[in-house]
C-alpha angles and dihedrals in degrees: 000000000000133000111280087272102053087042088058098041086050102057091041081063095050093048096053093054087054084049090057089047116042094086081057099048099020121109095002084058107033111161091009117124122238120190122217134213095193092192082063120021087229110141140189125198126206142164099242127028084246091058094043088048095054097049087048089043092057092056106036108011112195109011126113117260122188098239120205140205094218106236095017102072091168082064092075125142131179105206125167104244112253 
């Protein structure tokens, strides 16, 4: 992925686009999973981390997104789409 630094920075930036949506996708989406595109802010729900990822995957393949479990912010993962 990137050197510890850029990781980090990485996921700071994912968790402060959560940050700026959760009053948008929490409660209506609790335990869903929203993918992040922290350069962005774009995002993609989905059911499923496979759905999310799909959504995410036809807009910016193979890039790594900062993916969510929407309520639980500790259950965070920044996986390359595939």
């Amino acid at each position: 992925m990137y050197d510890i630094a850029e990781r980090a920075e990485f996921i700071a930036k994912g968790q402060k686009v959560y940050e700026k949506l959760k009053g948008e996708l929490e409660p209506a989406h609790e335990g869903e999973i929203v993918a992040i595109h922290p350069q962005s802010g774009d995002h993609f729900l989905g059911k499923s981390l496979n759905v999310a990822d799909e959504k995410a995957f036809a807009k910016y393949p193979d890039q790594w997104l900062y993916f969510v479990r929407i309520g639980s912010p500790e259950a965070t993962l920044p996986l390359k789409t595939w």
